[in-house]
N, C-alpha and C positions, 0 to 999 in steps of 0.2 A: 760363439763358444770356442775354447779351444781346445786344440786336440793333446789329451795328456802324452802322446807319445813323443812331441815338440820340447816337453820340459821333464820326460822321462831321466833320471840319470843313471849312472850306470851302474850297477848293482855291483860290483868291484869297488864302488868309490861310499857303498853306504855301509860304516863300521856297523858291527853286530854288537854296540855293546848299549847299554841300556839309555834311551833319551826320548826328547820332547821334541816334537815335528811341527811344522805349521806352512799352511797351504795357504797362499797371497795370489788374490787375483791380477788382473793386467792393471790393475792402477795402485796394486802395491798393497791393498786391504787386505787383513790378513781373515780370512773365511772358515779356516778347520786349524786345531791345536788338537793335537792327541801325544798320547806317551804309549811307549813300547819297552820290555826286557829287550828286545832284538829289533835295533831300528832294521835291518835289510830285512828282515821276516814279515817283520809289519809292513814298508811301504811297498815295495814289490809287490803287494796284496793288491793294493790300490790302482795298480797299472794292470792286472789282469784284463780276458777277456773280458771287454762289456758287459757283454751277457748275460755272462755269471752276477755282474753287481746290481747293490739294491736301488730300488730307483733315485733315492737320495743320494747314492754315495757315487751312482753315476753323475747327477747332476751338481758335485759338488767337485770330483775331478775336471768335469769339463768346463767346469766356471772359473776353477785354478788356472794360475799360469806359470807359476814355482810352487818350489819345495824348498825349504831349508829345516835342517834340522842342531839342536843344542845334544851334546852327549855331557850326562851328569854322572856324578859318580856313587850312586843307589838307587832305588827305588823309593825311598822319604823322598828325595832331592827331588826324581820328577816326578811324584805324587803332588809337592811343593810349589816348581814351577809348572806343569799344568794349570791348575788353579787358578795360578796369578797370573797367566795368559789369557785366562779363558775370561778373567774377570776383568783383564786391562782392554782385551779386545774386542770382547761380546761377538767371539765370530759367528758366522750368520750359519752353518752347517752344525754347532754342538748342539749337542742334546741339553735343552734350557727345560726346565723343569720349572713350568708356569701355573700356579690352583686353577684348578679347571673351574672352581669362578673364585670371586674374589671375598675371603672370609673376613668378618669383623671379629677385631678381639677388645677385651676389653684394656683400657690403658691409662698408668699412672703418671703422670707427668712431673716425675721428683724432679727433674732437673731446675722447675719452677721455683722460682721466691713462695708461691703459694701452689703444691702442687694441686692437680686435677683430674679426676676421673671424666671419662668419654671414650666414646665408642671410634676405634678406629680403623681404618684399614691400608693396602696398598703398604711401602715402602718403610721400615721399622727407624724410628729415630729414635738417636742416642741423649743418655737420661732419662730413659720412659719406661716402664715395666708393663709387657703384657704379659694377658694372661687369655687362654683362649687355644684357640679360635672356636666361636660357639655361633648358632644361629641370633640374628639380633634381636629377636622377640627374648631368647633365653636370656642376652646381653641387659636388655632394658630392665627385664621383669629384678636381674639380680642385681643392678644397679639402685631399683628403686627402693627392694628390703633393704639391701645393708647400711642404705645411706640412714636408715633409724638408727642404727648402732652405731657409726663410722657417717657423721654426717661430713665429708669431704666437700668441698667446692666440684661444682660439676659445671660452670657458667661458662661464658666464654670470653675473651679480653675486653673485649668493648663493654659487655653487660658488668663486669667484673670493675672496670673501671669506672664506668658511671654511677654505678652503687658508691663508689670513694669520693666523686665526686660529690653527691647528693649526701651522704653520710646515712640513706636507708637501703638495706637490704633487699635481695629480690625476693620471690614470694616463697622458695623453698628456705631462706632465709627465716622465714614468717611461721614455718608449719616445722620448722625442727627438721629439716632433714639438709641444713647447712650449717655450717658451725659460723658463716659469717664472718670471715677476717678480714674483708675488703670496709668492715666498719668499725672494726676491732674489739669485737663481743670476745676472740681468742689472740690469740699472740702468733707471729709466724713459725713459732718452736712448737708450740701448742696443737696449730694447724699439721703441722707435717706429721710430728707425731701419731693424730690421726692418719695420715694417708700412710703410713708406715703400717700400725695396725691395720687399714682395710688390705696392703698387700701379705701381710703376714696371714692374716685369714684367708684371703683367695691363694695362697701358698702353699696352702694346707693345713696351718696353725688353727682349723678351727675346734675341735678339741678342746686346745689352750682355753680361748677366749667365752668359750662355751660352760666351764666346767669352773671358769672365775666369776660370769655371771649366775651360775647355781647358786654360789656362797653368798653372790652379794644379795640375793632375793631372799635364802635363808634367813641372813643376817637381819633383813629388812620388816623379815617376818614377826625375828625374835623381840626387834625394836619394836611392834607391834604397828612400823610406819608401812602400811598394807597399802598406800596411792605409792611409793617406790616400788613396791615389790610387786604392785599388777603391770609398770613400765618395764620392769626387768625379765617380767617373766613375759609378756610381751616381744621384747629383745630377744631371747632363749630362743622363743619360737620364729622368730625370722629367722634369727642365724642359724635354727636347724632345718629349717624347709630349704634352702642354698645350701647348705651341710650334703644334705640326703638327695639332692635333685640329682648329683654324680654315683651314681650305684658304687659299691666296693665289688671290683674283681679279681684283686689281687692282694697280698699281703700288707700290710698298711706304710713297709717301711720299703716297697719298692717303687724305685724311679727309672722309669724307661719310656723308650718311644720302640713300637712296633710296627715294623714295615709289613707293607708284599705285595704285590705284581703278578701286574696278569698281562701277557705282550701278545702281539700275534707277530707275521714277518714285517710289518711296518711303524708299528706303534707299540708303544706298551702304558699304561695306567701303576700307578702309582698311590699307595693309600696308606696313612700311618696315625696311630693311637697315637697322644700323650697321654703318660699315665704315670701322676705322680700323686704320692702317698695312700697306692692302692688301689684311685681313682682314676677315670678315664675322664680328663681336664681338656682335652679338644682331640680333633681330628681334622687333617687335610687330606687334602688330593691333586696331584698333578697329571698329565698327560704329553706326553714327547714321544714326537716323531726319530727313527733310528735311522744315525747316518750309514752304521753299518752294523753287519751282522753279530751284532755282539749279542753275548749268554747273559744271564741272570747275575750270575757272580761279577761281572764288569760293569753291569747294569745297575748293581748295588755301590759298587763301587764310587760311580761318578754321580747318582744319586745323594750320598752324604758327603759328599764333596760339598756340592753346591748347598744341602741343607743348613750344614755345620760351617760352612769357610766363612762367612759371611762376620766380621768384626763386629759384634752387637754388645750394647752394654744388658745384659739380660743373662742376671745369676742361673736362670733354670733351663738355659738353652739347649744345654745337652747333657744329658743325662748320665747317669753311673752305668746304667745297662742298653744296649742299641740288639735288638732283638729284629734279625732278618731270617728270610726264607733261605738265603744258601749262603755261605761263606765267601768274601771274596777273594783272589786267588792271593792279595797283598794285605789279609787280613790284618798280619803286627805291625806292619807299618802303617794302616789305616789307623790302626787301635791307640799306636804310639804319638801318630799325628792329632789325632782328637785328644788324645790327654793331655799336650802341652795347652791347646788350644782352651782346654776347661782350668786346668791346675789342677786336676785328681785323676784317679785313672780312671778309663772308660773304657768297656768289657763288651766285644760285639761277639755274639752268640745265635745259634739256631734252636729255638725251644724245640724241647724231644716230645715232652709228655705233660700233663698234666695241663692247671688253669692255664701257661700262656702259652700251651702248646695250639689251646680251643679256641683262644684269645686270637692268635695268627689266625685260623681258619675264618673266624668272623671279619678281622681288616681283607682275607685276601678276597671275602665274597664284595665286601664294599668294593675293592680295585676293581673286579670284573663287572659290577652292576655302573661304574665309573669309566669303564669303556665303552658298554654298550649307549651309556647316555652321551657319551664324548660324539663317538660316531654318527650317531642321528641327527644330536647339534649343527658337528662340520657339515655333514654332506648337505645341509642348507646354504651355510654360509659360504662354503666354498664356490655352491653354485653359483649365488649373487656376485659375489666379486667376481670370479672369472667372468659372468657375462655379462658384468659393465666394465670390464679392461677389454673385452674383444671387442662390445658394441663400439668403445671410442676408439678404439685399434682400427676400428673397420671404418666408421666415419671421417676419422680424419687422415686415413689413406696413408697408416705410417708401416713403414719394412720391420719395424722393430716391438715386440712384445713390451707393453710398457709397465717393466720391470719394476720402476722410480719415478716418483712425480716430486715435482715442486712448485709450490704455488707461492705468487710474491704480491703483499697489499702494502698500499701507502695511507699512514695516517697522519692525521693531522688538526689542528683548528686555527681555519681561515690565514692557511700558512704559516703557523708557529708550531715549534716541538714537532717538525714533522720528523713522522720515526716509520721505519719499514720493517715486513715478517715474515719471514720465510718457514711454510712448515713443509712436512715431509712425508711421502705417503710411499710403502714399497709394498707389493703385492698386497694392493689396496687395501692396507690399515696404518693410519699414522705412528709415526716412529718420533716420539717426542724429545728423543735424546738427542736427536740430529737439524729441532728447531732453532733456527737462529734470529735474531735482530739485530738491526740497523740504527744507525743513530746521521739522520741525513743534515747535513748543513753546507750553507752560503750560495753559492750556485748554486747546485744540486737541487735546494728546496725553494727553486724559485715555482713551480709548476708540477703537476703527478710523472710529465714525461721525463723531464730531467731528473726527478728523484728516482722513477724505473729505471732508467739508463745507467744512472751511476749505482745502482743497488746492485743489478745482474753485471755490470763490472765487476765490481768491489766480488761479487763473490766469486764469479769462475775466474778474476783476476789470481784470488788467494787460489783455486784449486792446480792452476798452469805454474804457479808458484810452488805449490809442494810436490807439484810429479816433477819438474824439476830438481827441486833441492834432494826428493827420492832417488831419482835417476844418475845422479851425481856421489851419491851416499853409498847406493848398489854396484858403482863402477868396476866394474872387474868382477870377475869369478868366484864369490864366496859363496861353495857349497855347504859348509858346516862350520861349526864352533864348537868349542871346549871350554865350558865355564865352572868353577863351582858354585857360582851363585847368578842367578840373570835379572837383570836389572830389565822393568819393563821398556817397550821404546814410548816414547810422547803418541800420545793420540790426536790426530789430523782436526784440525779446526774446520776440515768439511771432507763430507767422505767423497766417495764417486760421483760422478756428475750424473743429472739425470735421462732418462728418455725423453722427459715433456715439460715444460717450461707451463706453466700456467698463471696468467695475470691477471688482477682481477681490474677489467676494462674493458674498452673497445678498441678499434682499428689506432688510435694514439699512444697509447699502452704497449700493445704488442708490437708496433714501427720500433717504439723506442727498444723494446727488450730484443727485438731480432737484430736491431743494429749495434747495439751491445756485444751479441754473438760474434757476429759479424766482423767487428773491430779486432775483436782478439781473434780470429781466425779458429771459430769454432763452429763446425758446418753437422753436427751429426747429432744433436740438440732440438726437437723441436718446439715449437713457440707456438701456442694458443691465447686468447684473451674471453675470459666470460664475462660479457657486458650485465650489467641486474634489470635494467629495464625489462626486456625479454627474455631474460636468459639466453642471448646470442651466443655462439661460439663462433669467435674472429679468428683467421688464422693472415698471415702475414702478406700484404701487398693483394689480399681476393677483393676483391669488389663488393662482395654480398656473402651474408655470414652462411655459417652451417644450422639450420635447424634441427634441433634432436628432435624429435617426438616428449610430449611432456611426461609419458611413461618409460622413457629410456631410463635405464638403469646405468648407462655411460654418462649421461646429466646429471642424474641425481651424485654422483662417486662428487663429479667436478662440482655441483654446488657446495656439497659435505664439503671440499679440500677448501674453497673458496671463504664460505663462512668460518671455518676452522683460522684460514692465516686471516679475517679478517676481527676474530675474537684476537688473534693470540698480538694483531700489530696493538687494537684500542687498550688493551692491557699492560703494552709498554709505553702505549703516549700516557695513559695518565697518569704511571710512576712518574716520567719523566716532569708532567706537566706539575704533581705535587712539588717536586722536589725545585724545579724554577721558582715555583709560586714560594713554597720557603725561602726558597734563595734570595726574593724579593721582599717579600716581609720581613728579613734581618735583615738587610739593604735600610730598609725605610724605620728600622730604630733605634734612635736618635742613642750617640753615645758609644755604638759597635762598629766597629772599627774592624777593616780587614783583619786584621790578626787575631782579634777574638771571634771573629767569626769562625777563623779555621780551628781554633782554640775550640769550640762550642764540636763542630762538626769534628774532628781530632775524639777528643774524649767519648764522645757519644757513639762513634762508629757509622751514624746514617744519619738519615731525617727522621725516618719512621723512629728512632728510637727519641732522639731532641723533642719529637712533639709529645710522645707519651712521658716524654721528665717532667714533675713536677717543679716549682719555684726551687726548695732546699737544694732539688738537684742540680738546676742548674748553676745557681750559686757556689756548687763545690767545685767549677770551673773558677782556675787561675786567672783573676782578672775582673770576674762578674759579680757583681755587691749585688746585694739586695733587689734596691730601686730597679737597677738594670735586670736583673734575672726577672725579676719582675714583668716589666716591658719588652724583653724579649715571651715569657708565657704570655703575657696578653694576645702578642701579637701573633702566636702561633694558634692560641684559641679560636681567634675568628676568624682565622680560615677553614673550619670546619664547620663553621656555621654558613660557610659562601652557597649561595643557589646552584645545583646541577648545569651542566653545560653540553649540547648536542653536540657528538663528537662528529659530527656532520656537517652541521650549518650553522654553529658556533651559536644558536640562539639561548637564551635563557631559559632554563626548564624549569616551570610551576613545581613547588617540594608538594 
C-alpha cells in the first residue's frame, strides 16, 4: 500500500475553485472521481489523520498513488464531467448503486421487424420498452391476460423462425393469444400496431382501451351478436384485473419516482416507487458502501446521477416530479441537468404533507427493512470469500492478499480453432468486463504448452506495453488542468496485473505459463495450475502437488474460476468454429468467388446474420441470381443439421 503522504501535494498548489479530482493507483487505474465547490477544502480532507477516516476512504487513499485534478467553470460542468468519469472508468472506490438483487421487468422489443414481449433483466437495451420492475410471478400472470387482448409474439428467434419455415404456427399461435406473423395470419404494420397498444396500456392508457371495449360490447349487444360481446366483455374483464392489480395512491395525472434512505456510518440502502398515472408501476432497491462521510443531500445527489445519466431509449425514465427525502445542496443544477436529459422540465422536491408525504414514509420503511436484509445476506457471504482467499493465501504460501486472480484455459478440437480465456476474479467475485479472449495460431497451436506460453505473453506483453506508453504520456509534472469540456482518456485493454496466475492443467501448463513470466522479467506474479483428474494444485518446478482438503473453500473459489474460463474459452471456440465452418461451405459453392463472398459477408455484417437470410435476401446481394442464392442457402442449411461434436475429444455426439 502506499502511503498518501508520498503523493500528498501541497495545499498552496491546490486552486480553491470548483472541479473534478480523480485518485490513480500505481499502475495508472484510475480508482476514486469525486467533484468539489472547493478543490483544496475537499482534498486536504483526504490526507488527514487516519484515524479520523472511514475505513473505505482509508483503504482507498492508501491504494492511490496520485491525485490529479480538472477545474471547470460551474457546478453543471462538474456535475457533467463527474458522471462521464465515473462511467468511462467504473472506478473501484465510487459509490455504485447495484439492485440488491436482480428485478425482472417486463419488455417490448420494438426495435424488432416483429416486436416481442418477455421477461427480462440485467442490462437495459436500446429499442426496447420496459416496464416494471415487478416480481416474475406478477410479470407472467400479466403477460398471460393481456396477451387475449394484445395477442403479441412472445417466442423466441429460433421458435419464430421455424414456424416461417414450416408455415405453422406455435401453440399459443393455436389458442389465440398470438396474432401469428411469422405465418402471415397479420401484416408486420399490423403486428407492431399491436405491440404499440400493449405498450400504450402498460403506459397507463388503460382507461383508453377499456372504455372503447365498453362500446364495442354494447354495440355488439345492440346487433343482438351476444358470441362477440361474451369475448369482449371477457377482454373488459382481463384488462381490468391488470388495471386494478396496481392500487391508485395518488392523483391519476402524477408522474414520479420516490426515493429514501436509510444509512448507518458504512453503508446506506436505497429504495424508490415508480408511480406513474397515479399508480405504483414498480419498485427497486440498492445498497452502497460509502467512501466517505457524506450526508443524505450528497447521497441524493450521486444517487440520481447514476439512476437518470444512463442514455436509454425509454420515454418514461424519468419523470415530471423526483420526490426525495432532503434537498440536495446543487439541487438547480441537478434539476436543469435532468431536464435536458428528459426534454421537459423535471421538478425535484421534498413532500411536506399529505398522500406523498405518507407515500415517503412507506419507501423509507422498505430502505431500512432493505438494509437489515442486505446485512444478514453480506455477513454470509463475505465470510465465505474471505475464507477461501485466506485458505488459498495460506496454502500456497503467498506475501500477498490475493486481491486478483486470473485464470487461463485452451480450447480446441484435435488442434483446430484453437482459441484461449481469460476470466477475472477480484475479491473473489468475477469481473466480467475485464474477460478476455485469444485467438491462437501457427506455432503457438501446435500443443496446450505453446498455446499457454504465448497466451500469458501476449497478455502481460500488452500490460508492460501500456505502463510504458502511461509512463511516457505522465512525463513530467502535471498537477492539474483547465478544461471547459473533458474528453474521456481511452480505457486500457487490460487492467492491473494480477496476484495469482491460474491455469487450467498440470506441472506442463504452469512450466510454460511461469516461463512466460519469466521472459518478460515479471517476478511478483504467482503461478498455480489445477489439474481435473484430482483436482491437484501444481505450483512451479515442486515435485508433488498441493492437496486442498475436498471441503476447502480455497478449492472450491479455484474450481468456480477454472470452470468459469473453461465455459467462457468453449463459447468462443464454437463462434469461431461456426464461422470457419461457414467459411468453408461458401468455399465449396460452386460459382462464388472471392469477391462475392466478401460481397455476401460485406452486406450482411456476420455470419450469424447470412445464415438467418432467406433466398430473396440473399439474392439482393450485387452479383448473386437466383440459382446461386440458392446454393449458397442450401449450403448454409445443412450445416445446422450437422451432428454435435465433443469439444474435448473431437468424437461425434449421438443428437
Amino acid at each position: 500500500m502506499a502511503d498518501p503522504a508520498s503523493y500528498r501535494p501541497k495545499t498552496g498548489e491546490i486552486p480553491t475553485d470548483p472541479g473534478v479530482y480523480r485518485f490513480r493507483d500505481e499502475h495508472g487505474r484510475v480508482v476514486y472521481v469525486g467533484k468539489a465547490k472547493n478543490l483544496r477544502s475537499r482534498l486536504t480532507s483526504y490526507f488527514a489523520n487516519p484515524a479520523t477516516l472511514l475505513p473505505k476512504t482509508y483503504a482507498m487513499v492508501h491504494t492511490a498513488a496520485s491525485v490529479q485534478w480538472t477545474i471547470v467553470g460551474s457546478e453543471l460542468e462538474a456535475l457533467q464531467l463527474e458522471y462521464t468519469w465515473i462511467k468511462e472508468f467504473a472506478p473501484r472506490y465510487n459509490l455504485a448503486f447495484r439492485d440488491d438483487k436482480t428485478y425482472p421487468y417486463l419488455a417490448v422489443t420494438m426495435g424488432e421487424e416483429f416486436p416481442r414481449v418477455q421477461v427480462m433483466r440485467g442490462e437495459r437495451r436500446k429499442g426496447t420498452r420496459y416496464f416494471g420492475p415487478y416480481t416474475a410471478g406478477a410479470i407472467r400472470e400479466t403477460v398471460d391476460t393481456l396477451l387475449r387482448v394484445f395477442p403479441v409474439r412472445t417466442c423466441s428467434p429460433s421458435t419464430f423462425k421455424r414456424a416461417q419455415q414450416s408455415g405453422r404456427p406455435c401453440l399459443l399461435g393455436y389458442i389465440d393469444k398470438c396474432a401469428a406473423p411469422c405465418v402471415g395470419r397479420v401484416s408486420p404494420e399490423e403486428h407492431r400496431q399491436l405491440a404499440e397498444e400493449f405498450c400504450a396500456f402498460m403506459g397507463g392508457e388503460a382507461k383508453r382501451f377499456i372504455t372503447t371495449l365498453e362500446k364495442q360490447m354494447a354495440a355488439a349487444v345492440a346487433e343482438l351478436d351476444y358470441e362477440r360481446a361474451a369475448r369482449l366483455r371477457d377482454d373488459v374483464i382481463a384488462l381490468r384485473k391488470v388495471f386494478e392489480r396496481n392500487a391508485v395512491v395518488l392523483a391519476e395525472d402524477t408522474s414520479a419516482d420516490i426515493f429514501a434512505v436509510h444509512q448507518d456510518e458504512l453503508e446506506a440502502a436505497v429504495q424508490v416507487f415508480n408511480v406513474r398515472a397515479g399508480r405504483i408501476r414498480g419498485q427497486r432497491g440498492w445498497v452502497v458502501e460509502k467512501v466517505e462521510d457524506i450526508e443524505p443531500p450528497e447521497l441524493i445527489e450521486r444517487l440520481l446521477q447514476q439512476v437518470y445519466g444512463d442514455e436509454r431509449d425509454d420515454d418514461d425514465r424519468i419523470p415530471r416530479q423526483i420526490l426525495v427525502p432532503e434537498l440536495p445542496a446543487n439541487v438547480e443544477e441537478l434539476a436543469e441537468w435532468l431536464s435536458e436529459l428528459r426534454g421537459a422540465r423535471v421538478e425535484i422536491k421534498v413532500p411536506q404533507r399529505g398522500d406523498k408525504a405518507a407515500l415517503m414514509d412507506t419507501v423509507a420503511s422498505n430502505a431500512e427493512q432493505s438494509m437489515k436484509l442486505h446485512k444478514s445476506r453480506r455477513a454470509g457471504d463475505l465470510t465465505q470469500r474471505s475464507l477461501a482467499l485466506r485458505e488459498l493465501q495460506d496454502a500456497l504460501d503467498l506475501p500477498m492478499p490475493l486481491l486478483r486472480i486470473e485464470c487461463y484455459d485452451i480450447s480446441h478440437v484435435q488442434g483446430t480453432n484453437v482459441v484461449a480465456s481469460m476470466v477475472v476474479v477480484e475479491d473473489g467475485l468475477p469481473k466480467k468486463s475485464e474477460y478476455r479472449r485469444f485467438s491462437i495460431n501457427g506455432d503457438a497451436a501446435r500443443d496446450d504448452t505453446a498455446s499457454m506460453y504465448s497466451v500469458i505473453t501476449r497478455r502481460f506483453k500488452n500490460y508492460l506495453q501500456e505502463q510504458q506508453d502511461r509512463a511516457e504520456a505522465l512525463a513530467g509534472p502535471v498537477e492539474f488542468e483547465i478544461v471547459p469540456t473533458a474528453e474521456p482518456a481511452p480505457r486500457s485493454k487490460f487492467a492491473y496485473p494480477p496476484n495469482l496466475v491460474v491455469v487450467d492443467g498440470g506441472p506442463p501448463q504452469v512450466s510454460a505459463a511461469s516461463r512466460a513470466l519469466a521472459d518478460l522479467g515479471i517476478v511478483d506474479v504467482a503461478v498455480v495450475g489445477l489439474a481435473k483428474r484430482l483436482e491437484e494444485v501444481w505450483l512451479p518446478e515442486d515435485e508433488f502437488p498441493v492437496i486442498l482438503p475436498r471441503t476447502s473453500q480455497g478449492l472450491y473459489l479455484l474450481q468456480r474460476i477454472r470452470d468459469e474460463a473453461h465455459r467462457f474459452a468453449i463459447s468462443f471456440h464454437r463462434q469461431k468454429r461456426g464461422k470457419s465452418m461457414t467459411a468453408s461451405l461458401l468455399d465449396s459453392v460452386p460459382g462464388l468467388g472471392e469477391s462475392k463472398r466478401k460481397a455476401l459477408l460485406k452486406h450482411f455484417g456476420s455470419v450469424k446474420k447470412l445464415r438467418a437470410a432467406e433466398v430473396p435476401e440473399i439474392t439482393a446481394v450485387k452479383g448473386i441470381g437466383p440459382v446461386l442464392g440458392q446454393a449458397v442457402y442450401d449450403a448454409l442449411q445443412s450445416a445446422e443439421s450437422e451432428p454435435a461434436v465433443n469439444m474435448t475429444t473431437g468424437e461425434i455426439l449421438e443428437s
